[in-house]
N, C-alpha and C positions, 0 to 999 in steps of 0.2 A: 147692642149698644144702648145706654140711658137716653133718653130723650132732651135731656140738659147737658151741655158743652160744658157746664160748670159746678160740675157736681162730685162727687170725692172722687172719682179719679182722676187723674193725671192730665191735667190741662192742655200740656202739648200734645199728649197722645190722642186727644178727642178733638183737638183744631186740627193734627193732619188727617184723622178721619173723615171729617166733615168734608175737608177739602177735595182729598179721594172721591170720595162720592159724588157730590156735585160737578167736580169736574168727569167722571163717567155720564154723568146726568145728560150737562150739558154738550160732551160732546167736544173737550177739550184737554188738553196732556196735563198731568200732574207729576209726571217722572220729573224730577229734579230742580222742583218748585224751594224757593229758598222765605224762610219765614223771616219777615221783617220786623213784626214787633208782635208783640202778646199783652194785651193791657185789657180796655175796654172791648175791643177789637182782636182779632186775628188776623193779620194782615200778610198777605203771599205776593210772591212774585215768582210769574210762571216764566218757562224758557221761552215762551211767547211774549208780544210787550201787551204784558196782560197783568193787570195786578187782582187779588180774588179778598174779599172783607168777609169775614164771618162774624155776622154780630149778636152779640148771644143777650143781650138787654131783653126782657119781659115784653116790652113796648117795639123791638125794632122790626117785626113785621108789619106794626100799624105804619110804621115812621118812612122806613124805607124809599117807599113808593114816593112821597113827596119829595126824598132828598134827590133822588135821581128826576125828579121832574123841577127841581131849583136849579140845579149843577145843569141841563139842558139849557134853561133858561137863558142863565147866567152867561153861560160861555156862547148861547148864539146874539145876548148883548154884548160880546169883546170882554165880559169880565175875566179876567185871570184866575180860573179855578179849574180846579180837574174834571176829566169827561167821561162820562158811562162808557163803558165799552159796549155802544152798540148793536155789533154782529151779536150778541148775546141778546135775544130777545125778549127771552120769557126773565124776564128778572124783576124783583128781586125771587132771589129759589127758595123758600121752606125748607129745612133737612135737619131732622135727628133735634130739634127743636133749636136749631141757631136759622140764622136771615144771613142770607147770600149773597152779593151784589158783585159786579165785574167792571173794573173801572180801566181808561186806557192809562198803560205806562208813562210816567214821565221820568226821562233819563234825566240826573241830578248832574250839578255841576261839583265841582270840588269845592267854592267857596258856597257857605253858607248862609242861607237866609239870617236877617237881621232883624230886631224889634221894629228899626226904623221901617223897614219894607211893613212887617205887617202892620202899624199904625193908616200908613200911605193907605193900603186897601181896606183894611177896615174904615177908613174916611171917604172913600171913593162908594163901599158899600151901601154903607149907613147913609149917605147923598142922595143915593138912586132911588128909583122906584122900588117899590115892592111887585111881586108875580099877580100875575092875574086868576086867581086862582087861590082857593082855600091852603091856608097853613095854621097851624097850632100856633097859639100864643104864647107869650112866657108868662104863664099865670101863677103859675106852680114849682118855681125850680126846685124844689125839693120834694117833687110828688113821688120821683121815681126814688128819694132813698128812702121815703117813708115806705113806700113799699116790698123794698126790698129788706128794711128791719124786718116786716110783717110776714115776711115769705120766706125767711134764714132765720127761723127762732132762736134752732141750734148753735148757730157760730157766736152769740153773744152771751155773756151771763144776764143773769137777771137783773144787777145793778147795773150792767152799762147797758142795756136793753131799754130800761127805765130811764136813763139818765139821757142817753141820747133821742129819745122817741118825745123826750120834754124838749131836749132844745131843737129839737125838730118841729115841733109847735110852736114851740115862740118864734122862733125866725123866719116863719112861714106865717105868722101875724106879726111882723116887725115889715116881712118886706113887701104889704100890702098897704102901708105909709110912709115907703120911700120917697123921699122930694125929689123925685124928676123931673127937670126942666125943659125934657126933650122931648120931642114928637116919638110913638113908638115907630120903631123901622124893622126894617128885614137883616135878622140877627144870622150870624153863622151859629153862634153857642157852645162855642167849644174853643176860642178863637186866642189860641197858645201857638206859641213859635216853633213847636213842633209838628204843626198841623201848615206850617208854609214848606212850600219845597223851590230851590232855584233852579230850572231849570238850564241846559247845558249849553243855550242859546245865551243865559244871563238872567230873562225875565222869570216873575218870581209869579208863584200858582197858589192858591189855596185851596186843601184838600180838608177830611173828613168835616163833613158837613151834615154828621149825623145828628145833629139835635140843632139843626138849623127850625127857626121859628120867629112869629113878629114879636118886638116884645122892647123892653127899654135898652138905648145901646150900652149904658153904662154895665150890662152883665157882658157884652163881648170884650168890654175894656178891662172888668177887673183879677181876668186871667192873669196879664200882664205883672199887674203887682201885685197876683200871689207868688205869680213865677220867682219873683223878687223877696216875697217873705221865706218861703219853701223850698224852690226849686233851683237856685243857682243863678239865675240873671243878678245883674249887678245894678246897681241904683242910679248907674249913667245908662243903662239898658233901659232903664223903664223912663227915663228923663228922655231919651232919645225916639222914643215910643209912641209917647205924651207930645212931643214937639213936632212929631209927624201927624201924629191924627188932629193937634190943633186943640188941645182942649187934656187938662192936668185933671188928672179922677181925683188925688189927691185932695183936692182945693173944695169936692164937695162933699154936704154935710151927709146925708148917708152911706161914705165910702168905709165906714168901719161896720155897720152892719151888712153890707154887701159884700165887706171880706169876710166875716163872719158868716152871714151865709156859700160863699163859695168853697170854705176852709171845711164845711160841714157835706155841705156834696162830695167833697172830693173823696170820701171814704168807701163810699158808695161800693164802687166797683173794688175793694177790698174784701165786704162783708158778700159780695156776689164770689169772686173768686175763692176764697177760705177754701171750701173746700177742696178744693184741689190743688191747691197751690200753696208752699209751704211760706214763699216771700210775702206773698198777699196774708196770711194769718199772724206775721210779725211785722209787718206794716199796718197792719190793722188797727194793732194793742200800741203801736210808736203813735201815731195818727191820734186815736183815739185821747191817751196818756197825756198828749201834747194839747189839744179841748180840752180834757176837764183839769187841769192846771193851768190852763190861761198861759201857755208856753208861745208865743209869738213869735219866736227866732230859731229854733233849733229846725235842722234840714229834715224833708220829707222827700224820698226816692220813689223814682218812676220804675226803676225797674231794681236788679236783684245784682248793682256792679260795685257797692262801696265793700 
């Protein structure tokens, strides 16, 4: 097997490998593990209440280890986030060149999390302290796609290789004169309404916490209204968002270069998957198409259902 989860063959077939493996590793079933989503992550849920993350990012053996010592943190201040699985001790696991971590289950309810719920906790977040304890900053939100142009030559041509590697520079000197008015705080980073779960008691949790880091909070906000440009939330979704967390992104002056830069990371994990994955290389060139024509409204997909 290649040493990269994300390499030309066959994406699922090398996330249920990995998962195979490590779960012999550690010492736990993988018979009739059912795969929850496939995106940046590979995400499993084992017949045990075990959920298994393979994450195949360049950066997530450095990352790993802090996220599971935030998500400890977190949850022994009452925060409402998900929890390491524990009895798994030696984590996160190295294998076949993806990053392994085991997190406990949480059994969902049937009604679904809301914008409103995650504004609530991202205001409750962004409030609190920060860890005691060294974290990455958000110095660079576009480090990891600059990188990964530089490390997939192949998946791009040469004019959108050029063309994107430029506004990857500018936006990366755009948004180190962002007018933040805020103190930096302790960011989740990834902080979309598909990353809250409701759990079956009611109360609502936040999970993937992989690019959790300090840094300004208007980058945990302006998921929200890409969700809204992009992704299908509706414009009482992200009003209802904004009314929760107390504060309209909308209203300030660098939230167009902030969506601009977030609309350019989002590729990211497209030009990583390509090759193996046939949705990711035609989301890529849709994504891409919709930058360099200044397309602002046309939908961009998470996964492979329209």
């Amino acid at each position: 097997m290649s040493n990269q989860l994300t390499g030309a063959t066959n994406l699922h077939q090398r996330a249920y490998q990995v998962l195979n493996d490590v779960c012999r590793l550690v010492g736990l079933d993988a018979a009739g593990a059912e795969l929850l989503r496939l995106r940046s992550n590979a995400v499993f849920k084992l017949r045990a209440p075990i959920i298994v993350r393979v994450a195949t990012a360049p950066t997530a053996a450095e990352r790993l280890p802090a996220v599971l010592a935030v998500t400890r943190w977190l949850a022994d201040r009452g925060f409402p986030t998900v929890r390491p699985a524990d009895e798994i001790a030696a984590q996160p696991v190295d294998i076949h060149g993806a990053t392994v971590t085991f997190w406990r289950y949480v059994p969902a309810a049937d009604a679904p999390a809301t914008t409103a719920d995650l504004g609530r906790l991202l205001r409750d977040l962004h409030a609190g302290p920060t860890p005691p304890f060294p974290l990455r900053t958000m110095a660079d939100p576009l480090g990891s796609i600059r990188a990964t142009v530089q490390h997939h030559p192949g998946v791009l041509n040469h004019d959108d290789q050029t063309w994107l590697s430029r506004r990857i520079h500018d936006l990366s000197e755009a948004w180190k004169t962002l007018p933040s008015q805020r103190p930096s705080t302790l960011l989740h980073g990834d902080a979309w309404i598909d990353n809250l779960l409701r759990h079956q008691d009611g109360h609502v949790v936040l999970g993937d916490w992989d690019s959790v880091a300090i840094g300004p909070c208007e980058w945990d906000l302006i998921h929200s209204y890409h969700g809204e440009r992009r992704f299908g939330l509706s414009v009482s979704d992200v009003d209802e968002f904004a009314a929760a967390y107390g504060y309209d992104l909308r209203n300030w002056d660098g939230y167009e270069t902030l969506m601009q830069i977030r609309e350019t990371y989002a590729i990211g994990i497209h030009i990583r998957n390509a090759p193996g994955d046939p949705f990711s290389r035609r989301e890529l060139a849709h994504r891409l198409h919709c930058l360099q024509t200044s397309d602002t409204h046309t939908r961009w997909w998470l996964k492979n259902a329209h």
